[in-house]
C-alpha positions as CSV (number, residue, x, y, z in Angstrom):
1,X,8.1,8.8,-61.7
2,X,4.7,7.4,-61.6
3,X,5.6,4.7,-58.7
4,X,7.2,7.6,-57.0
5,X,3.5,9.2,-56.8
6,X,1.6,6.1,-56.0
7,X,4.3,5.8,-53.0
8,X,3.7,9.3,-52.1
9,X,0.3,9.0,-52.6
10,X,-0.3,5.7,-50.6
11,X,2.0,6.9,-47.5
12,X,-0.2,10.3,-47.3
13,X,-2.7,7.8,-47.0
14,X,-1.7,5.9,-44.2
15,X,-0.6,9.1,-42.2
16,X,-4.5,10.8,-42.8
17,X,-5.8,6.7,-42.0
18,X,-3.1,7.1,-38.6
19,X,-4.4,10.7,-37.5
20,X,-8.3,9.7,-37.5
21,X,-7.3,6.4,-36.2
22,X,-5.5,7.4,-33.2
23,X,-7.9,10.4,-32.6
24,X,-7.9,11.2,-28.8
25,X,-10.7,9.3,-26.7
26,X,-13.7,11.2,-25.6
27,X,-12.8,12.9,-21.8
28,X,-14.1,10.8,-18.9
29,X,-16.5,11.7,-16.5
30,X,-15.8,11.3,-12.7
31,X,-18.7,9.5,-11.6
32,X,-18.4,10.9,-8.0
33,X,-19.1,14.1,-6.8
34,X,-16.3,15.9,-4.3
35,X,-18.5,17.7,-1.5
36,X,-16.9,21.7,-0.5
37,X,-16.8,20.0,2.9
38,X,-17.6,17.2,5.2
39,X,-20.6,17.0,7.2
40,X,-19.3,16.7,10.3
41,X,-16.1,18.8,11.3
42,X,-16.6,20.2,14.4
43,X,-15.5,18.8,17.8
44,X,-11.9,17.6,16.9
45,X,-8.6,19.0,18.4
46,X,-6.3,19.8,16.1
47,X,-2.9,21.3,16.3
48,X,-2.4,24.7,14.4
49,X,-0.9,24.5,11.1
50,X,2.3,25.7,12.0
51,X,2.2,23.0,15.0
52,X,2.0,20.3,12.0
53,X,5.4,19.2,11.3
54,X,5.2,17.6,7.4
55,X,8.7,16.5,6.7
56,X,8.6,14.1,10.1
57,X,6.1,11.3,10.9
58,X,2.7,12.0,11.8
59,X,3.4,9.4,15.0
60,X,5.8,12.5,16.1
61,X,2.9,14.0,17.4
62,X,2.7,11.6,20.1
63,X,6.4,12.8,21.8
64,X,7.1,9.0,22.8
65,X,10.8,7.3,21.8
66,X,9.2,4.1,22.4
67,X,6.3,4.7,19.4
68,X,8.8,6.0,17.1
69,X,11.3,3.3,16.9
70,X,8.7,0.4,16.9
71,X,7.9,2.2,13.7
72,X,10.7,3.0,12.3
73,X,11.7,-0.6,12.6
74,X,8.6,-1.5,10.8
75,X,9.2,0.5,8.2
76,X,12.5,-1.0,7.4
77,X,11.8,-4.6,7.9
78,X,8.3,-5.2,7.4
79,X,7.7,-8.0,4.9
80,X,4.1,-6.8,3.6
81,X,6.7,-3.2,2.8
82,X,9.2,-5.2,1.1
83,X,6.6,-7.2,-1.3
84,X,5.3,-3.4,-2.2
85,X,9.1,-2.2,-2.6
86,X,9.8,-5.3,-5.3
87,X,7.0,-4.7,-6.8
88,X,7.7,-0.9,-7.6
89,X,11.2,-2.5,-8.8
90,X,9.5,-4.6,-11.2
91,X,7.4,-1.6,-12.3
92,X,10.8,0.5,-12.9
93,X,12.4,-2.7,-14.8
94,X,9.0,-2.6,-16.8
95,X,9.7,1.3,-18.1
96,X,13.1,0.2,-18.7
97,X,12.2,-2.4,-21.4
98,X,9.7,-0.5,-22.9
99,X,12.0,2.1,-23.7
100,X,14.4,0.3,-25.5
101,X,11.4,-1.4,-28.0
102,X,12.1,1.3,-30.9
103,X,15.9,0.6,-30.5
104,X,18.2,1.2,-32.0
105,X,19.4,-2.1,-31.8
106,X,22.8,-3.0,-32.7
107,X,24.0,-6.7,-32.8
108,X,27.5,-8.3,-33.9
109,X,28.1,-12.0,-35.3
110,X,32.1,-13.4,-35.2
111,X,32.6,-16.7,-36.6
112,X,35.7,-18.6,-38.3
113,X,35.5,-22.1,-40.4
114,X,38.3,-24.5,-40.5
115,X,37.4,-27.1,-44.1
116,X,38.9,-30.1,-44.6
117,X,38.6,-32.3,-47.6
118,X,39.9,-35.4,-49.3
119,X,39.3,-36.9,-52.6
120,X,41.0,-39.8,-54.8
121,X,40.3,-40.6,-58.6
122,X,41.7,-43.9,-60.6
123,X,45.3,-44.2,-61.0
124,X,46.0,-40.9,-59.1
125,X,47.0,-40.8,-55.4
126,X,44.5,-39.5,-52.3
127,X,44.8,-35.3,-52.6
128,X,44.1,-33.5,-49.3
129,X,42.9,-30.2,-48.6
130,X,41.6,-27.8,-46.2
131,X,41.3,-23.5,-46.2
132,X,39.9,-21.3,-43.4
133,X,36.5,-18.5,-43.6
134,X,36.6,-15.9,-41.6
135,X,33.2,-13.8,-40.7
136,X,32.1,-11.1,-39.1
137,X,28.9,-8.8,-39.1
138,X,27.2,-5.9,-37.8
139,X,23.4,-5.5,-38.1
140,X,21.4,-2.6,-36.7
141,X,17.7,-1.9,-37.0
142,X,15.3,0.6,-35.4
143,X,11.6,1.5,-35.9
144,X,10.9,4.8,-36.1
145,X,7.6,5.5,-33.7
146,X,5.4,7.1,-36.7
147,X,2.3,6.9,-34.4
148,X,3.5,7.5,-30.7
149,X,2.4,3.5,-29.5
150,X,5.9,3.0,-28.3
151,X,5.6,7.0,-26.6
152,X,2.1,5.6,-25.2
153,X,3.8,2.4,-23.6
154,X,6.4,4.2,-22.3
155,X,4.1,6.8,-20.6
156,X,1.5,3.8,-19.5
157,X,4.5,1.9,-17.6
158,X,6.0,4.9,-16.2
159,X,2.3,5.8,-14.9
160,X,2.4,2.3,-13.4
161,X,5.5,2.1,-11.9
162,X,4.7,5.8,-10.2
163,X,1.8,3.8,-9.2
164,X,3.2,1.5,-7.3
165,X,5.4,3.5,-5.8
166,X,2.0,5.6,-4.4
167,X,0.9,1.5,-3.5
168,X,4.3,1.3,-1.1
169,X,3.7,4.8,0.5
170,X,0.2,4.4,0.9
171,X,1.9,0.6,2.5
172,X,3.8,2.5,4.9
173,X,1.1,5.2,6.1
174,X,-1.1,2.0,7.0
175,X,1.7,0.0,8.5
176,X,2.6,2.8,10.9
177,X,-1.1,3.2,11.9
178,X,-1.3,-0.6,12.7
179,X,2.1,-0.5,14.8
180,X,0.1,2.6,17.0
181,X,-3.0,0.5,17.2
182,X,-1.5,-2.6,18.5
183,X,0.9,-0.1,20.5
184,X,-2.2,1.4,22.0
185,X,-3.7,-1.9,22.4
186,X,-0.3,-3.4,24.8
187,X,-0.7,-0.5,26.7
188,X,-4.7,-0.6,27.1
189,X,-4.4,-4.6,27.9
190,X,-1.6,-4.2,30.3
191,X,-3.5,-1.4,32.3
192,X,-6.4,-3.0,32.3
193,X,-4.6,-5.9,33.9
194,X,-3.1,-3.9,36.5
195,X,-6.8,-2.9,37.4
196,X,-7.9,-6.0,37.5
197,X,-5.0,-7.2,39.5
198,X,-6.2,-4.8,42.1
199,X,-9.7,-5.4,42.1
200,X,-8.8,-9.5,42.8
201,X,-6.5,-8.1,45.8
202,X,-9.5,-6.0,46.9
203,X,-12.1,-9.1,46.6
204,X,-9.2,-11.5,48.2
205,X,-9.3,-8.7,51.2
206,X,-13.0,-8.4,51.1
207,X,-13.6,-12.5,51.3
208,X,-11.8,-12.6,53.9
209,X,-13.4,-9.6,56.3
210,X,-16.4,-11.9,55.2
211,X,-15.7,-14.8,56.8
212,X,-14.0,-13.1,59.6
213,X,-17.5,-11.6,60.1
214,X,-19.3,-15.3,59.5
215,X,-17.2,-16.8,62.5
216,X,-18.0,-13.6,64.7
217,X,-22.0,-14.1,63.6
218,X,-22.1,-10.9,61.8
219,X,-22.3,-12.5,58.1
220,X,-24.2,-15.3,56.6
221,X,-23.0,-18.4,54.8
222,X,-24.9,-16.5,51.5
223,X,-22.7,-13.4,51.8
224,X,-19.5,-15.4,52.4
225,X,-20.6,-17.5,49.3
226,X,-21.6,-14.8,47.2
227,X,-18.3,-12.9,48.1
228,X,-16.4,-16.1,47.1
229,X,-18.4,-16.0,43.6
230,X,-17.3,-12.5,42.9
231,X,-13.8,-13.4,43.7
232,X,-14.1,-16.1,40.9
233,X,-15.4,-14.0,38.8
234,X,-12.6,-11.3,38.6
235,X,-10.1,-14.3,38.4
236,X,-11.6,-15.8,35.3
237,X,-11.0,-12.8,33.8
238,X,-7.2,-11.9,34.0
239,X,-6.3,-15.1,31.8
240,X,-8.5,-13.5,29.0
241,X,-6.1,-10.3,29.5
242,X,-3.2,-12.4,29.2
243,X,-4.3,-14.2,25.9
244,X,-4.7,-10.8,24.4
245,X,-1.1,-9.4,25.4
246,X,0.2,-12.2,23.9
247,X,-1.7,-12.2,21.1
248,X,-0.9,-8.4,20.6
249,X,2.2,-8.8,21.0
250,X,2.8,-11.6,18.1
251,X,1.2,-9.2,15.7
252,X,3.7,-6.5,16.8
253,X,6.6,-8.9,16.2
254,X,5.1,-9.6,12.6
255,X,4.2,-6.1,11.8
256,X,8.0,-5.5,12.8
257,X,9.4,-8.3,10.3
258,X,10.7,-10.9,13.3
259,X,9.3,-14.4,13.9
260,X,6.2,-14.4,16.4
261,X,7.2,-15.0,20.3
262,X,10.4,-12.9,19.5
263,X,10.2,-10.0,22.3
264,X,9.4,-6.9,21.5
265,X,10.1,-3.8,23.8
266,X,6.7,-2.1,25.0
267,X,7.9,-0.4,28.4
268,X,5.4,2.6,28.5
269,X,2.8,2.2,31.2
270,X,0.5,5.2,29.9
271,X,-1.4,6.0,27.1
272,X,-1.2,9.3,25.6
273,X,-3.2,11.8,27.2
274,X,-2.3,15.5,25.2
275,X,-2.2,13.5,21.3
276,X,-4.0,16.3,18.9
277,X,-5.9,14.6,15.7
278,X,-4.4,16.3,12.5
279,X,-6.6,18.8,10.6
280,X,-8.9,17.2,7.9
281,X,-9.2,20.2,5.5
282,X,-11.8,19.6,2.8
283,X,-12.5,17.1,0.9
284,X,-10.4,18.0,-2.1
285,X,-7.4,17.6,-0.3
286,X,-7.7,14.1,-0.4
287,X,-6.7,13.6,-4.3
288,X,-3.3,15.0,-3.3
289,X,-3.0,14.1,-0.1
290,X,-4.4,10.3,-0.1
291,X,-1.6,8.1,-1.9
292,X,-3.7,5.7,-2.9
293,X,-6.2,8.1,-4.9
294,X,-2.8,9.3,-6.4
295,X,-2.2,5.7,-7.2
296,X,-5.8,5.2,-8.9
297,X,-5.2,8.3,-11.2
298,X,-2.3,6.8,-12.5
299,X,-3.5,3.4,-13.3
300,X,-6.6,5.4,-14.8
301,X,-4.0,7.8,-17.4
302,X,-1.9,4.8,-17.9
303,X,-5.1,2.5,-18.8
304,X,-6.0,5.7,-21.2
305,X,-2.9,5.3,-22.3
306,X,-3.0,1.6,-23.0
307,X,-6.2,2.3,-25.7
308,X,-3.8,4.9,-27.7
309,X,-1.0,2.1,-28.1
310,X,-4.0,-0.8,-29.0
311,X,-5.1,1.9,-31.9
312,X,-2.1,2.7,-33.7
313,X,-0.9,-0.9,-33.0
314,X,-3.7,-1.0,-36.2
315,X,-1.0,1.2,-38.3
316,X,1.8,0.2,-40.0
317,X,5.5,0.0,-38.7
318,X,8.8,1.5,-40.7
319,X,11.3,-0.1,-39.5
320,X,15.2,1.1,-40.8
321,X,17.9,-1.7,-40.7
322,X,21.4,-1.5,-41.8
323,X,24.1,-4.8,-42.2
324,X,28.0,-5.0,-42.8
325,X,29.1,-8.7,-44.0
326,X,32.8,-9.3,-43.3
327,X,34.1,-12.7,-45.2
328,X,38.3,-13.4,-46.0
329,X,40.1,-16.8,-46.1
330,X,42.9,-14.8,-44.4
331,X,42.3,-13.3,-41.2
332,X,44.5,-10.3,-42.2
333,X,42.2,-10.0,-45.4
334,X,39.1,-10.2,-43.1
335,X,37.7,-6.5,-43.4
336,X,39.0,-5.7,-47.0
337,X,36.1,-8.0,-48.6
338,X,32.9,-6.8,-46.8
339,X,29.2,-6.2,-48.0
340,X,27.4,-3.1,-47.0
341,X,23.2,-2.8,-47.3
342,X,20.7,-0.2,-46.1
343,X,17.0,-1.1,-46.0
344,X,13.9,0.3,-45.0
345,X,10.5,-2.3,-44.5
346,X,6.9,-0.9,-44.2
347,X,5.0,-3.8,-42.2
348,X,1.5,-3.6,-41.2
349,X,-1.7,-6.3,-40.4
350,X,-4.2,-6.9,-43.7
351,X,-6.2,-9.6,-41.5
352,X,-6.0,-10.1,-38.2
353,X,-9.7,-11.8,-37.2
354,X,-10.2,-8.8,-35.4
355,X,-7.8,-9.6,-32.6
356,X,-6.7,-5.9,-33.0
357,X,-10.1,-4.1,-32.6
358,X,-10.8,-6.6,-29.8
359,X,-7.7,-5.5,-27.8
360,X,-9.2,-1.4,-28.4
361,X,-12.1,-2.7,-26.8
362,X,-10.2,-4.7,-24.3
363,X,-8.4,-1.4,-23.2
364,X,-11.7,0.7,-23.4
365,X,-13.2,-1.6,-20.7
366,X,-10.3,-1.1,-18.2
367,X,-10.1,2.5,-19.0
368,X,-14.1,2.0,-17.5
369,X,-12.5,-0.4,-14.9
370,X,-9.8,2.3,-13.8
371,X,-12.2,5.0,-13.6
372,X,-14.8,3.0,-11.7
373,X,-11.8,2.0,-9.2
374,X,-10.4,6.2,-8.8
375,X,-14.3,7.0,-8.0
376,X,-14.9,4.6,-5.2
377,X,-10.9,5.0,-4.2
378,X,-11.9,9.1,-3.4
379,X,-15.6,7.9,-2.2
380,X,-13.9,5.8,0.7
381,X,-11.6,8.1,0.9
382,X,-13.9,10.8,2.0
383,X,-16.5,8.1,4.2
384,X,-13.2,7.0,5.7
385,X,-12.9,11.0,6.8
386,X,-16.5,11.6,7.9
387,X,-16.3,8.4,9.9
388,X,-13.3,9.4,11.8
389,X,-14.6,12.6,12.5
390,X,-17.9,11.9,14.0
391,X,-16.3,8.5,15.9
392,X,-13.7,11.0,17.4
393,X,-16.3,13.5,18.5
394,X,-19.0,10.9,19.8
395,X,-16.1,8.8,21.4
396,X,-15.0,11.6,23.5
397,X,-18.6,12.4,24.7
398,X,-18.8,8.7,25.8
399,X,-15.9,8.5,27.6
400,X,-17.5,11.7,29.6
401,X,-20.5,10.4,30.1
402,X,-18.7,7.1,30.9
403,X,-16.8,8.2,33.6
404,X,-20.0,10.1,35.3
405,X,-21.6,6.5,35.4
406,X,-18.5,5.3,37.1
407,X,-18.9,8.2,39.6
408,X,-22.2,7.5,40.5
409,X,-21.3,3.8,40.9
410,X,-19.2,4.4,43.2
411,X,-21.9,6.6,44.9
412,X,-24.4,3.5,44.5
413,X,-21.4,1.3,46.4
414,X,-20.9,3.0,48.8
415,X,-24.8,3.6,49.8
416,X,-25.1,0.3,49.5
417,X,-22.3,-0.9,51.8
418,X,-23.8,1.6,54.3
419,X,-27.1,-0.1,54.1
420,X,-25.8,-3.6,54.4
421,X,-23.7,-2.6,57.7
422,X,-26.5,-1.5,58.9
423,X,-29.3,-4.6,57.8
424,X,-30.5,-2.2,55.7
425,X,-30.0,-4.3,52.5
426,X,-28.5,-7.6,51.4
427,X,-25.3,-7.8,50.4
428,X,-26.2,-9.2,46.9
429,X,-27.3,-5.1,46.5
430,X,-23.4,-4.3,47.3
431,X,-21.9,-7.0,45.1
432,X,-24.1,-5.6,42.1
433,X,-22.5,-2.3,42.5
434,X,-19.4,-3.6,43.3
435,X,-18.8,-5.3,40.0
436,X,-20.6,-2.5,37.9
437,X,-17.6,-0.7,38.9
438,X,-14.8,-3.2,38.6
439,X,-16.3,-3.8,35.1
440,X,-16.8,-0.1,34.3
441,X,-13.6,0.9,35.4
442,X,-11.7,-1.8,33.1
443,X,-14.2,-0.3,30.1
444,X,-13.6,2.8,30.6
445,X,-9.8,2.1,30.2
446,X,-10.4,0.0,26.7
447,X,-13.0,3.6,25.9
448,X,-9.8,5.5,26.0
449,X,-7.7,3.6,24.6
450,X,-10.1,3.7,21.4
451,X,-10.4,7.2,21.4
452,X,-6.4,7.1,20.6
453,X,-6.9,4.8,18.1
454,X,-9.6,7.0,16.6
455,X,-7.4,10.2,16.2
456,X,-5.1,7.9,14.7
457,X,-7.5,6.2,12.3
458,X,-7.7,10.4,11.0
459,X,-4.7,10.5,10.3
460,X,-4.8,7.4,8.2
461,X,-8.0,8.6,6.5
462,X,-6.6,12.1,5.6
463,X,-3.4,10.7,4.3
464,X,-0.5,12.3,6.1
465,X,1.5,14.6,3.5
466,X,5.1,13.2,4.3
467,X,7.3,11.1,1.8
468,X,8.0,8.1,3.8
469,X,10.5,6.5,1.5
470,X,13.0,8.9,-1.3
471,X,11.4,10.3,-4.2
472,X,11.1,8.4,-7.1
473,X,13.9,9.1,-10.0
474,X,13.1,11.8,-12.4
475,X,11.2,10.4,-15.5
476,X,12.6,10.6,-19.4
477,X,12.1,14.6,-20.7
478,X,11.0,13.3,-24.6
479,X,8.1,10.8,-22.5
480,X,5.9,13.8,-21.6
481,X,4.8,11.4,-18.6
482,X,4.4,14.0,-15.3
């Protein structure tokens, strides 16, 4: 009776040691503030809410075959998609093993011994023998989770393999943004080579009117030499063009998951004109919107997590094991001489060096790493937002203001043509204006082309709500992880 009470008295001792022990940590503090709204949200076109289709691809909004496929294909074969996709396997194998830790386990043992034996004394022949064993066994075992570390690892991996799946969606929302950039790209290059293309037949045209008008005396040798510089000029400038469209069109192949030089199909021969930027909300909408902030949070519970497991790995561990022996020198005999045992074992650390209290620590810190990470995860988050925003708005006035410039060029040129007809001017003053426009018409193509990219990069930035890949599988009731 008394060691009864010194067991009772000794276990009520460990479970009040357990409670304070694994006491929950003190509540984080976000160490960024989340504004009401951005600073600058006016100036964008946006498509009306019910316009907004969230079950397709944001790229929809652009209403070109061409766009879609590229991306689809990416999605399907990129490799950068597949790494994120084995990863988030992994992750999923991780929860797996954890959850089997506690047990039960339950293993078997079949085994059978053939003896033989000889043996000869003095005066008495050689006597031979030999007799068979038989053996079988069962032995289970399970640990009964007393202070919820094997519920916190559970919940920890779980968080991380959630995580990861955030890491490939987040992985596909940037993959389909690059596709449309270096889609918007082709077609910006590919313009601006058909420009150019017409600008060297115009200044082929023009060099020749030139020397027409040297033999006829109407021209000097400095305007036909001039015009002959110009010429060169615009031709030094299409194998540029033609470097980039290659170039471009390499990283296509790779962002599509074929070798680079494979062809890739880029047939349109326009960029979009009527593409709407999507609606940026406020600032809040990014923690549920933004897959990697979603990512972040998880890593930061499952780190959070990780410190609760570290503290009651301090506790001790009852572990309940059970074994059947089987033995019989007859096979028919083999389960009518078995041993049975039950058993219970308490184990815990005395001395450790502190490696125990080190790893609380050790989890503390990332828990501090994690939350640093989420903060400056939403912080960019939100710059990425505001950036877009104001480069959308400010783009578009350039491009305006662009395309007055080129319209008084072409006032300039054709003032100054007038003037050199007449002797008015030299025809250096015409060349000036002539390729201010050549080159402002080629910029002004590569300025609109940005400006797509830019109402892309806002899409990006606000995290388009749509489930790119199929929702992960729904996680264990009794692990309370959401």
């Amino acid at each position: 009776m008394r060691y009864a009470l010194i067991s009772i008295v000794l276990m009520s001792g460990f479970f009040i040691s357990g409670c304070n022990l694994i006491s929950p940590e003190p509540a984080t503090v976000m160490p960024v503030d989340i504004p009401d709204a951005y600073v600058y949200d006016t100036g964008v076109d946006t498509p009306p809410i019910s316009k907004e289709d969230p079950d397709g691809g944001w790229w929809q909004q652009f209403g070109i075959d061409e766009l879609s496929q590229l991306i689809q294909t990416g999605l399907g074969r990129n490799y950068d998609l597949q790494v994120l996709k084995a990863r988030a396997d992994q992750a999923l194998a991780d929860v797996k093993s954890e959850k089997s830790n506690p047990g039960p386990f339950l293993d078997y043992f079949l085994g059978g011994e053939r003896t033989y034996s000889q043996s000869k004394t003095r005066g008495q022949s050689i006597t031979r023998d030999h007799e068979h064993t038989y053996s079988a066994s069962l032995d289970a075992e399970y640990t009964l989770d007393l202070w919820g570390k094997n519920r916190a690892d559970v919940n920890a991996r779980e968080l991380e393999y959630l995580a990861a799946v955030r890491d490939l969606e987040d992985g596909a929302l940037t993959l389909s943004t690059d596709i449309a950039d270096t889609w918007v790209d082709i077609l910006s290059v590919r313009i601006r080579m058909e420009v150019l293309a017409r600008q060297i037949e115009a200044n082929r045209m023009t060099l020749k009117l030139q020397e027409l008008r040297f033999i006829n005396g109407k021209a000097t040798a400095l305007d036909v030499s001039q015009q002959r510089e110009a010429l060169a000029q615009v031709l030094s400038a299409m194998p540029l063009l033609e470097k980039e469209e290659k170039q471009l069109l390499n990283v296509m192949g790779l962002y599509l998951g074929r070798t680079p030089g494979t062809p890739v199909a880029v047939s349109t021969g326009d960029l979009p004109q009527s593409f709407l930027a999507p609606q940026p909300g406020i600032p809040s909408d990014l923690l549920e919107n933004r897959a990697d902030i979603k990512a972040a949070r998880m890593r930061l519970k499952a780190a959070a997590l990780d410190v609760e497991a570290a503290k009651a790995d301090l506790l001790p561990q009852l572990t309940l094991s059970a074994s059947a022996a089987f033995s019989s020198g007859s096979l028919d005999l083999l389960f009518q001489n078995w041993v049975l045992s039950l058993g219970a074992a308490l184990a815990g650390p005395l001395l450790d060096g502190g490696a125990r209290e080190a790893e609380i620590e050790r989890t503390r810190a990332m828990v501090r790493e994690a939350l640093n990470v989420y903060a400056k995860t939403v912080a960019t988050a939100i710059c990425q937002v505001e950036d877009a925003l104001v480069a959308i708005d400010r783009q578009k006035t350039y491009i305006e203001l662009l395309a007055q410039q080129l319209a008084a060029v072409k006032v300039t040129l054709q003032d100054a043509r007038v003037q050199y007809l007449n002797g008015q001017s030299s025809y250096l003053n015409y060349l000036a204006a002539w390729a201010s426009m050549e080159s402002l018409e080629r910029q002004l193509i590569s300025e609109q082309a940005t400006y797509v990219k830019e109402r892309i990069a806002l899409y990006k930035a606000t995290g388009w709500r749509r489930e790119f890949f199929k929702a992960p599988p729904a996680q264990d009731k009794n692990t309370g992880a959401n």
